[in-house]
C-alpha positions in Angstrom: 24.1 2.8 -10.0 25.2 5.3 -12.9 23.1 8.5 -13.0 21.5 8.6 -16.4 21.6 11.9 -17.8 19.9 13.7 -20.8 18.5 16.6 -22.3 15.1 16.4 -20.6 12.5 18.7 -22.4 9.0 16.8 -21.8 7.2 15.3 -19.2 6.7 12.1 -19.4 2.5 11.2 -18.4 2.7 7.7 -16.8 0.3 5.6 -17.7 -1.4 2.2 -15.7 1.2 0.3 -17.1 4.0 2.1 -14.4 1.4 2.5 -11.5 0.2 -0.1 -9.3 -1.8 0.8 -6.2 -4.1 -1.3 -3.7 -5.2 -0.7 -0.3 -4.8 -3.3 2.2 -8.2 -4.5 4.5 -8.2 -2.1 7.7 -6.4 -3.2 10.5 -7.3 -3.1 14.2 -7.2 0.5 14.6 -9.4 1.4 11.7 -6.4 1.8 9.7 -5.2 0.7 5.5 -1.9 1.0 3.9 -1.5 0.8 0.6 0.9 -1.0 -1.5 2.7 0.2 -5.1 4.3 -1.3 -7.6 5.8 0.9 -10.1 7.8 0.1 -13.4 9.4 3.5 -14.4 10.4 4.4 -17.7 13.9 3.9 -18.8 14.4 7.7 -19.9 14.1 9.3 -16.8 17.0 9.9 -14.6 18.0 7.7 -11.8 19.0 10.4 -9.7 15.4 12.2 -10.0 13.2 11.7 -7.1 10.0 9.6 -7.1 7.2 10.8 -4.5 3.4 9.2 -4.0 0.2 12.1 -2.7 -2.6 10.4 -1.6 -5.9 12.3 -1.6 -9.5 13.5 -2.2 -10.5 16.9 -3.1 -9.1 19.0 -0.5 -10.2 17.5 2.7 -7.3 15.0 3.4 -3.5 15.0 1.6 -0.6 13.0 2.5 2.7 12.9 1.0 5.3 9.6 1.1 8.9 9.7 -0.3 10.0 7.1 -2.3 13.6 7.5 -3.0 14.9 7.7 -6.5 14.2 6.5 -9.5 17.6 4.1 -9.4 17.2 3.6 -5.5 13.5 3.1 -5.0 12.9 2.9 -1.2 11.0 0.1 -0.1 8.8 1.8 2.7 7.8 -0.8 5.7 4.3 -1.0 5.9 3.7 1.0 8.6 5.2 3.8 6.8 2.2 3.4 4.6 -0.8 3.9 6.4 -3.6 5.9 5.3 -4.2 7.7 9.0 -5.9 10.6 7.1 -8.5 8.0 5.1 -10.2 6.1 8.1 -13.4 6.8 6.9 -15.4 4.9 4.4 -16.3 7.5 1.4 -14.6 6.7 -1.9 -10.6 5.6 -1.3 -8.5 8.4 -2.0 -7.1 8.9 -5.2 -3.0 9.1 -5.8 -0.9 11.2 -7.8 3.0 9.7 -8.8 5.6 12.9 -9.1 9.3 12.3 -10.1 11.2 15.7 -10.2 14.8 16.5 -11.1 17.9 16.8 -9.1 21.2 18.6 -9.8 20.4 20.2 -12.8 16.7 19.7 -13.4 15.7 20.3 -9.5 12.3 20.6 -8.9 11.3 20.0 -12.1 8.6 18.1 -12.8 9.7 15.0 -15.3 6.7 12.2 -14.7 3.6 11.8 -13.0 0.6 10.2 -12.6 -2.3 11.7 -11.8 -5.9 10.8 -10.2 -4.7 7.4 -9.9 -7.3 4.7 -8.6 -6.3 2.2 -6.5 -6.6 -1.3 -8.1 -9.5 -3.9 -7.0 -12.7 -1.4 -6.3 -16.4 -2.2 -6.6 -17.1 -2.2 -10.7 -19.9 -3.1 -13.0 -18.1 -4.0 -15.7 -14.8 -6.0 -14.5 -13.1 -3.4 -16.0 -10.9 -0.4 -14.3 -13.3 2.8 -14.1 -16.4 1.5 -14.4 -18.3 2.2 -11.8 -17.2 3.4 -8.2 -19.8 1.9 -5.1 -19.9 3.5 -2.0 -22.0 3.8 0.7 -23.4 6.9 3.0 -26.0 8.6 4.5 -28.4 9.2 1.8 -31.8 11.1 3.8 -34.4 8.5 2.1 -33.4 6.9 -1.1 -31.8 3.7 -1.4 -29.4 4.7 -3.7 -28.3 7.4 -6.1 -26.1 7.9 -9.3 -23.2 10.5 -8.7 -21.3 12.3 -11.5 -19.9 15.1 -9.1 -17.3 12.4 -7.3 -14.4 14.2 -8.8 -11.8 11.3 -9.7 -14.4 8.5 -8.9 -17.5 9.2 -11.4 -19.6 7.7 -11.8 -20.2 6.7 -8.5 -23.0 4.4 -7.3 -23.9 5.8 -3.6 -25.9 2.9 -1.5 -27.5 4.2 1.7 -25.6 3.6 5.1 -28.8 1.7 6.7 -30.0 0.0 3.9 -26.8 -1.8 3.0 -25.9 -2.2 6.9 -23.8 -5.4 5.6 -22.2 -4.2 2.5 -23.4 -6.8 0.7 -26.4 -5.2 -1.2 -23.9 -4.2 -4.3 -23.9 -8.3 -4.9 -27.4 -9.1 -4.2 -29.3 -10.4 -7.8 -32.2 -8.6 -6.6 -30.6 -5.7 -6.5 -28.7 -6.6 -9.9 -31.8 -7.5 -11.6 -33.9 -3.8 -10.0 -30.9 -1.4 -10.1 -28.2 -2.3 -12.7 -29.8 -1.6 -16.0 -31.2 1.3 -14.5 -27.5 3.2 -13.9 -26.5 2.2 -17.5 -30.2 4.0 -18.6 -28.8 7.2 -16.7 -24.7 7.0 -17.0 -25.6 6.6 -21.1 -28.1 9.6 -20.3 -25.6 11.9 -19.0 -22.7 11.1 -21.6 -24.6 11.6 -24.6 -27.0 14.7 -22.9 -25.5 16.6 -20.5 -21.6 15.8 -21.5 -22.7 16.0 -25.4 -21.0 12.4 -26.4 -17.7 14.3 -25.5 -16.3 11.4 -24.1 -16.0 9.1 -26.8 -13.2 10.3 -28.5 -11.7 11.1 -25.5 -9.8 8.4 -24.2 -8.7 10.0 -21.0 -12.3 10.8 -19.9 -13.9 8.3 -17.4 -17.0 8.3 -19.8 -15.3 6.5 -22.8 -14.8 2.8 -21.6 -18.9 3.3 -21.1 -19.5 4.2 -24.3 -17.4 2.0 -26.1 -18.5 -1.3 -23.0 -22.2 0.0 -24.3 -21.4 -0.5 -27.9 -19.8 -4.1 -27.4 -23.0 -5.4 -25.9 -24.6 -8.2 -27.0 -27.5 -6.8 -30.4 -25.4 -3.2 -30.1 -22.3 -4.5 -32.5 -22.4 -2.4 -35.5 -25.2 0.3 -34.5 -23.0 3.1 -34.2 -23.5 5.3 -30.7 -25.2 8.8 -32.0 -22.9 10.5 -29.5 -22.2 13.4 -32.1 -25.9 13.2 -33.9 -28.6 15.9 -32.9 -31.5 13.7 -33.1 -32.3 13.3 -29.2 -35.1 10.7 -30.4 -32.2 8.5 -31.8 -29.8 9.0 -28.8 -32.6 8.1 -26.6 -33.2 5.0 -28.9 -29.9 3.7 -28.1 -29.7 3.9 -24.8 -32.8 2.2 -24.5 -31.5 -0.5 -26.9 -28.2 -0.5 -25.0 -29.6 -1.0 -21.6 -32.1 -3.6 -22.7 -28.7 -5.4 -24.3 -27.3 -4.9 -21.3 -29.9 -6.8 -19.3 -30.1 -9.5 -21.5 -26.6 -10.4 -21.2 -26.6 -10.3 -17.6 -29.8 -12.5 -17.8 -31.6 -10.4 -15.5 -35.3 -11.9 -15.6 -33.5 -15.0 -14.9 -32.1 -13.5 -11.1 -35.5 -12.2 -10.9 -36.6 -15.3 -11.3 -33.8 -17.4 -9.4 -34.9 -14.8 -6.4 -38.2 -15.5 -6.6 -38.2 -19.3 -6.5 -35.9 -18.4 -3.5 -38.7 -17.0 -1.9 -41.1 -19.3 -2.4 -39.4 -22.3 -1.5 -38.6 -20.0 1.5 -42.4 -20.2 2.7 
């Protein structure tokens, strides 16, 4: 193939539409690959060279060369394992690089970054909702976590109380614990990150706000985000997380659980 050239002055921020990731179910040794699909813009040179990072925070990094951008390499899969990830916090997140040759060498022309892979636990089926993930949490049955850099909100679930993983999918758990992590996400975007994120499409608070104000009795009351009346913020979360509930028909899996029990006995 013909290496494109041009006079390349801006990098070029990928978006979801050019990165594909999902992880694979562990194999025998404990182990995940991942696999990536990637649809590259037609600007960028064919000669520059396409790398994937997968991490989280600083405690693990790996790096996997891809090839080109004209002669993407098609990695085997065992050239893909995760051996650094074994453990079960969050997946790690992934960055895309492509950098120049000849020329342009080792200049950074596209990337991705903080990328998540595709298909984990959400509230909302939507990407970047909600993150659920399970450890060790001294006491409570679960937690709301906005310090999981690349995966907040995250939804912690304690390591013996959720011994199966299923707890995530249980109505009773729905109907008790749902509404209540809308009541404090909401809390924390319009509070503590000042409504910040709903302008701001590249903040992982956005799709909340603008999910909350799709919901069922919220369409056309406008989220307070940047009002100063905390009485009115608190108003709408309230209204937006009783919307919320009412959607999901939560007195009804309540009610389904309870009959459960009963014809149980």
């Amino acid at each position: 193939m013909a290496t494109r050239s041009m006079n390349y002055t801006q990098r070029v921020d990928l978006k979801k539409k050019h990165v594909k990731i999902s992880l694979s179910p562990k194999n025998s040794d404990g182990i995940r690959h991942f696999d990536l699909a990637l649809d590259l813009p037609e600007q960028l040179p064919s000669d520059a060279m396409v790398s994937v990072e997968a991490y989280r925070s600083s405690m693990a990094r790996m790096r996997f060369d891809f090839g080109t951008v004209g002669e993407l390499k098609l990695l085997p899969q065992a050239d893909r394992l995760l051996h650094d990830f074994t453990d079960d916090l969050p997946p790690p997140l992934f960055r895309v690089k492509v950098t120049g040759a000849g020329s342009l060498r080792g200049r950074l022309l596209a990337d991705a970054r903080s990328v998540r892979v595709v298909g984990a636990d959400e509230l909302v089926r939507r990407e970047g909702m909600l993150h659920i993930a399970h450890k060790d949490l001294d006491g409570p049955a679960w937690e709301v976590d906005f310090t999981n850099a690349g995966y907040e909100p995250t939804l912690w679930i304690d390591d013996s109380a959720d011994i199966d993983r299923q707890l995530a999918s249980s109505p009773l758990f729905i109907a008790l614990v749902y509404p209540e992590v809308i009541r404090r996400v909401l809390d924390y975007l319009l509070f503590e990150d000042k409504g910040a994120s709903f302008d701001d499409e590249s903040a992982w608070g956005h799709p909340w706000l603008k999910v909350a104000s799709a919901f069922p009795q919220m369409q056309g009351i406008p989220c307070p985000h940047d009002h100063d009346d905390d009485q009115e913020k608190r108003n709408w979360i309230d209204q937006a997380m009783r919307s919320f509930a009412k959607s999901k028909n939560i007195q009804g899996l309540l009610e389904e659980q309870q009959r459960g029990q009963s014809d149980a006995v």
